[in-house]
Residue, then its C-alpha position, 0 to 999 in steps of 0.5 A: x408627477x408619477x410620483x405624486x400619483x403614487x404617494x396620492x394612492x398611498x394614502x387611500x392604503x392607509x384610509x384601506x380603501x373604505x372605497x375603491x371607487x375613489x381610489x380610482x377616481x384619485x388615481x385618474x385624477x392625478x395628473x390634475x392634482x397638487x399636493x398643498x403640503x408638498x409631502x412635508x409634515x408642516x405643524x400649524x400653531x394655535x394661534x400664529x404669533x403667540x405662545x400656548x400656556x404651554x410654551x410659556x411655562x417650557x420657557x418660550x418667549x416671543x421675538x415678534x408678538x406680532x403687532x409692532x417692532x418692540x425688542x428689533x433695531x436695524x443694523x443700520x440705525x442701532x440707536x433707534x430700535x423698534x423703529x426699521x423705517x420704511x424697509x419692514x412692514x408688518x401686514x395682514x394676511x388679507x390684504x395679500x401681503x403685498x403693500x408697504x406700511x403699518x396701515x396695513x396691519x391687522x390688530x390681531x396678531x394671529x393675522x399679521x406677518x412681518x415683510x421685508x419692504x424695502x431694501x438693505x436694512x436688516x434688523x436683529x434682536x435688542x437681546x444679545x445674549x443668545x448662545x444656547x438656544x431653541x430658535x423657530x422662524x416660519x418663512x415664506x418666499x413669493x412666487x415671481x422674485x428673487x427670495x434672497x434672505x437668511x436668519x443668522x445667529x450669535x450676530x455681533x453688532x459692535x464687530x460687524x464689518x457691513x456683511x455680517x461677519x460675526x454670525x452664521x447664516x441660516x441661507x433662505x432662498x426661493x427657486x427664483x433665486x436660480x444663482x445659489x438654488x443649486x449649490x452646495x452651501x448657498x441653498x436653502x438651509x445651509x449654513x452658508x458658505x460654510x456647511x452642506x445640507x445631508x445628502x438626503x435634504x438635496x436633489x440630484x441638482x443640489x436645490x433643496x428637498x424639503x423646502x415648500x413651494x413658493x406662496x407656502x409657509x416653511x419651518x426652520x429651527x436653529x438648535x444651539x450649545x457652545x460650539x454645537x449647532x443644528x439646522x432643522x427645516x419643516x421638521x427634518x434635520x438638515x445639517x450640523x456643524x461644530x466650530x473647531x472641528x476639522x470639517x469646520x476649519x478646512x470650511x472656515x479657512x476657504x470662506x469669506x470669513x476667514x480672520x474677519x470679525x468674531x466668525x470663528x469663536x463660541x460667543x453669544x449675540x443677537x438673532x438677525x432677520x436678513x433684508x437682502x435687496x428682496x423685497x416680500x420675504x414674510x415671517x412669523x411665529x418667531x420664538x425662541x427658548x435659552x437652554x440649560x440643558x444639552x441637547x447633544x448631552x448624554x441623558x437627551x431625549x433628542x441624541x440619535x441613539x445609532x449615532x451615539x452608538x458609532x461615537x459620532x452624536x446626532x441629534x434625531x432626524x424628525x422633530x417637529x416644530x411644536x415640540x418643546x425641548x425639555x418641557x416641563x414635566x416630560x422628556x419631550x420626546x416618544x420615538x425618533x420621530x415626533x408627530x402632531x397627534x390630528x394631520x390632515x392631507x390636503x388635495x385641490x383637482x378640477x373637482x373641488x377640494x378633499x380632506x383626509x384626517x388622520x383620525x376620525x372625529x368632529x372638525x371645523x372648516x372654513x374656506x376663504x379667499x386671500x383677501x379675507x372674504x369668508x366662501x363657507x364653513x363647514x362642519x365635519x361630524x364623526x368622518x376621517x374626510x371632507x369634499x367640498x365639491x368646485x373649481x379652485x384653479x384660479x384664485x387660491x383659498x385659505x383654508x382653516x381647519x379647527x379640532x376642539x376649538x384648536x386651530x390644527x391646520x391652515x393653509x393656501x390651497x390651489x388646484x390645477 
């Protein structure tokens, strides 16, 4: 909590303390103050489940349009697609996300997010020509159960075995989930079983740095060519690997993928969502770009320039999850670390709910609870910062921020 107490203070540094009474006021508070974005720089799309005009001409499509099943099948019925059954649903974020069934749906997609509802029946792209690629999926575990899930690339129905021998798995899990939360190559973020997360996307108890609480949304992004991959989680590179290399191979030779299925070899396939027995993991925004050009290649944008420099290329450490790779008409990229250009802090205490914005200017907040029912919506004119004074410890608000009629922030927010 010092630290939290800490980094609270250190963005009324950057606001230079305008005034030092709420700087005081932050301070003493701090031990009844939570951070809703966890110190993680979490992008917010315009509109969840759709592509910008944007996307679409950098050569984005959309997995999930957000309303059916349309281009998924289940590995457990592969000649029924679009047709999961009873083991997915795709639910409104006002009905809490809890309740089985297309019923409850929304018909916007912005609203709507696809959850796991039953038990051992994942689903995986009709497409399976994916091998080079910018793949992006937002997750969300729920608090009190075993988030157990993975998103898993070049997946190859006709070779599977039954457990998914065939792709690399992006793990997914929550704390709940205690048996792979501390481990080395089974936390969050891994490739599973095969490759370890950086050192510093870890605790000193090997659980997972950078993944958010859970009831809060997560960003990851699987980057791949040929034989190369990356693992980016909530805009931070976490690990990766090289098929044929010697850390690959020593870590191939002592897994269980060892001489089963097509594990080892550089081939294209499906993009697989993990239904593990758990039930309520959520996604959305799940979008992919087929690359023609090399991430890893001389002239990127995206190489760390030290890396090349020391023989052993890397991609850059920070790249958030709405910058396009290669976009039309630019390089996608200004510095090592890409940012969106408005953020805004978030903090609930026993006094009610504050905005900081990074930049001056006219805002749109709206404040409403889980369940869909609009509490208020507020106009913020030419200010960096927003106070809506109340007690906000018992139920969770949804909270939406708009910059010239653009969704620039949303998030569930609940103090202590």
């Amino acid at each position: 909590m010092g630290a939290l107490c800490l980094r609270e203070r250190n963005i009324n540094w950057t606001m230079r303390f305008r005034n030092i009474l709420i700087v005081s006021s932050i301070a003493a508070t701090c031990a009844m103050t939570q951070s809703i974005d966890g110190g993680y720089r979490l992008d917010t799309l315009p509109v969840n489940n759709t592509l910008t005009s944007q996307e679409q001409a950098d050569g984005y499509v959309l997995l999930w349009n957000g309303l059916d099943f349309t281009g998924w099948k289940t590995n457990s019925s592969t000649t029924n697609p679009g047709n999961p059954g009873s083991n997915w649903a795709i639910v409104s974020k006002t009905n809490g996300g809890l309740d089985n069934g297309d019923s409850h749906k929304s018909t916007n997609p912005d609203s709507n997010m696809l959850e796991v509802a039953g038990s051992g029946n994942s689903i995986f792209t009709n497409d399976s020509t994916y091998l080079n690629f910018d793949w992006k999926v937002e997750w969300q575990a729920v608090q009190g159960l075993s988030g157990n899930a993975g998103l898993l690339y070049y997946y190859k129905v006709s070779v599977n075995t039954g457990n998914n021998y065939s792709a690399p798995e992006y793990q997914l899990c929550n704390s709940e989930f205690t048996s792979e939360w501390k481990t080395l190559t089974t936390t969050a973020g891994t490739n599973y079983l095969i490759t370890a997360m950086l050192p510093g996307r870890r605790n000193a108890d090997l659980s997972p740095s950078w993944v958010q609480k859970e009831g809060h949304w997560n960003q990851s992004r699987v980057i791949s060519w040929g034989a190369r991959a990356a693992h980016y989680g909530n805009g931070l590179r976490l690990l990766e690997y090289r098929k044929g290399s010697t850390q690959w191979n020593a870590a191939y030779a002592a897994s269980k993928y060892n001489g089963l299925g097509v594990y080892n070899t550089v081939h294209s396939g499906s993009f697989f969502l993990q239904d593990h027995g758990e039930k309520w993991m959520k996604y959305r925004n799940i979008r992919v770009k087929k690359l023609t050009q090399n991430p890893w290649g001389p002239t990127s944008p995206y190489i760390n320039r030290d890396s090349a420099a020391r023989g052993d290329t890397t991609l850059i450490d920070t790249l958030s999850f709405s910058t396009n790779l290669f976009p039309v008409g630019g390089t996608g990229v200004s510095s090592n670390t890409i940012v969106p250009r408005y953020q805004a802090k978030i903090v609930a205490n026993k006094d009610g709910l504050s905005v900081f914005f990074s930049e001056q200017g006219d805002y749109t907040i709206s404040v409403e609870d889980v369940r869909g029912f609009r509490y208020s919506a507020h106009a913020v004119q030419h200010s960096d910062r927003f106070f809506l004074p109340g007690h906000f410890a018992n139920s969770p608000r949804i909270l939406t921020i708009w910059k010239d009629g653009k969704k620039i922030r949303e998030s569930i927010v609940k103090g202590k």
